[in-house]
C-alpha positions as CSV (number, residue, x, y, z in Angstrom):
1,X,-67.9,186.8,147.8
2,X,-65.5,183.4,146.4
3,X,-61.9,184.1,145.7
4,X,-62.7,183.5,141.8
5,X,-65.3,186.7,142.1
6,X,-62.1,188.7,143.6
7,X,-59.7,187.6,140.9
8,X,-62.2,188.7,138.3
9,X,-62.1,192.3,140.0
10,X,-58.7,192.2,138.1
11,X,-60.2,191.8,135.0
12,X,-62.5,195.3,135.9
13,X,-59.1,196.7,135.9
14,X,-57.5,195.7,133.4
15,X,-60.4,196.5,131.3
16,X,-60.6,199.8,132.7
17,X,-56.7,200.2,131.5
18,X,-57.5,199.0,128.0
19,X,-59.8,202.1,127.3
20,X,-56.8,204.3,127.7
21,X,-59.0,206.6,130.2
22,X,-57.7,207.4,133.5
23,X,-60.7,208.3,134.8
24,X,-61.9,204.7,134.0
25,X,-59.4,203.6,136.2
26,X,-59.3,206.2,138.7
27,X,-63.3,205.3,139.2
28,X,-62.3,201.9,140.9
29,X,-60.2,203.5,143.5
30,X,-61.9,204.7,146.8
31,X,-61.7,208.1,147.7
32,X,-58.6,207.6,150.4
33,X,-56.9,204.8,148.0
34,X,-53.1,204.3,148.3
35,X,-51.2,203.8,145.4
36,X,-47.9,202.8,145.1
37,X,-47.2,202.8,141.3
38,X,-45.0,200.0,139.0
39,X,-42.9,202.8,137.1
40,X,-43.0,205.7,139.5
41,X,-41.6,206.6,142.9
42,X,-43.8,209.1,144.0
43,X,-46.8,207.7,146.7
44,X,-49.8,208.5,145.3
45,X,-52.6,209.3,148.0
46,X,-55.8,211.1,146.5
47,X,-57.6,210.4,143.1
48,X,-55.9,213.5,141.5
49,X,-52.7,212.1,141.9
50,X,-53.4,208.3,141.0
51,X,-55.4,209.9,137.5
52,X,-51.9,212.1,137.0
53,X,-49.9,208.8,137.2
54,X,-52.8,206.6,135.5
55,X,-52.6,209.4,132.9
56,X,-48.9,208.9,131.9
57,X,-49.1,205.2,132.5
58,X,-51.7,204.5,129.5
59,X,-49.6,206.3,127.1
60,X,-47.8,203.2,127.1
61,X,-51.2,200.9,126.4
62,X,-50.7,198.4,129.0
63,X,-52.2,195.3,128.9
64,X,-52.1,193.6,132.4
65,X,-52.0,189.5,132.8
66,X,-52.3,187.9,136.3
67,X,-49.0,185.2,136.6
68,X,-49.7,184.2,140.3
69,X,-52.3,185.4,142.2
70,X,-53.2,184.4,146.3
71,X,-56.7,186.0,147.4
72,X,-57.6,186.0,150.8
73,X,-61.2,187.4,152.0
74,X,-61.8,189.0,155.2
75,X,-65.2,190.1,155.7
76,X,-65.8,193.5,154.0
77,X,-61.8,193.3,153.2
78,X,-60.6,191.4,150.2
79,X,-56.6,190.9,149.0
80,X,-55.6,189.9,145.7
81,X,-51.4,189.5,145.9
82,X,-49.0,187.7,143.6
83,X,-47.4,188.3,140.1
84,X,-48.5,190.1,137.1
85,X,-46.9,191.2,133.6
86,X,-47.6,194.2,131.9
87,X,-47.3,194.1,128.2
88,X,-46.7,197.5,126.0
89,X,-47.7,198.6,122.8
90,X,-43.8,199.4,122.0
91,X,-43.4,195.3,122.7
92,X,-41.8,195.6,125.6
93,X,-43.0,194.3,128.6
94,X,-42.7,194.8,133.1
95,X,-43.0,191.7,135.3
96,X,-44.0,193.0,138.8
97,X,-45.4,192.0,142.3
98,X,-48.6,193.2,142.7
99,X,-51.4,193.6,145.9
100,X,-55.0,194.8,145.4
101,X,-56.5,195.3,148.8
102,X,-60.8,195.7,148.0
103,X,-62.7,197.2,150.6
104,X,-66.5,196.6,150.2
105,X,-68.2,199.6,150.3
106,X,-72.0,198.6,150.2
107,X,-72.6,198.4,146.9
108,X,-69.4,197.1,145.1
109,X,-65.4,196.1,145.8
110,X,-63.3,199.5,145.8
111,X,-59.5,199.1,145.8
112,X,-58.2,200.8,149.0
113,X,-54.8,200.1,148.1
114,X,-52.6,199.2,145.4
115,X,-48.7,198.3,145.4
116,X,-47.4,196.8,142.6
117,X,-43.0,196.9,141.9
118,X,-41.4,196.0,139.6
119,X,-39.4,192.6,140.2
120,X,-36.0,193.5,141.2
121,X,-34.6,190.3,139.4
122,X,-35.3,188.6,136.2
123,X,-37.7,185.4,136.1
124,X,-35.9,182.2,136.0
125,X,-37.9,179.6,134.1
């Protein structure tokens, strides 16, 4: 596995976002994921409570872009961490940090856990 193969992992996500299915997205979560969500406070720690979140999330239609990404690959352990901008259907849009960390299960990457906040400044250009 290259760091351009983990990167593209993003794009499974992202993908999985634009079908406006949890499930979809829920599916590339491991069984004992962590999520800690952009626009909630609540932890979410099993698959029922990352769909319930994913679930409200989509209403929105996201559509994720990567601004900065660093990848580092450990063995069966892969982390994606940097900068990404969520876009909405209503025009608005969320700049947050983000960290993927893929566990390799066998067969394919699984995200084990996923922080992503919101930035608690605005970008200066």
């Amino acid at each position: 596995m290259n760091k351009n193969e983990i990167l593209l992992l993003f794009n499974d996500w992202n993908n999985a976002l634009k079908t406006k299915k949890a499930k979809n997205v829920v599916a590339l979560y491991a069984q004992d994921a962590l999520l800690l969500p952009t626009i909630s406070n609540k932890v979410c720690r099993n698959h029922a409570e990352i769909e319930a979140y994913f679930t409200n999330f989509l209403t929105r239609e996201p559509v994720g872009q990567i601004n900065e990404a660093n990848i580092r690959i450990f063995d069966d352990l892969a982390i994606n961490s940097g900068v990404y901008t969520f876009s909405f259907h209503d025009g608005s849009s969320i700049q947050a940090r983000f960290t993927f960390i893929y566990r390799w299960n066998g067969e394919r990457w699984m995200i084990i856990k996923h922080h992503s906040s919101q930035m608690p400044e605005p970008m200066i250009t």
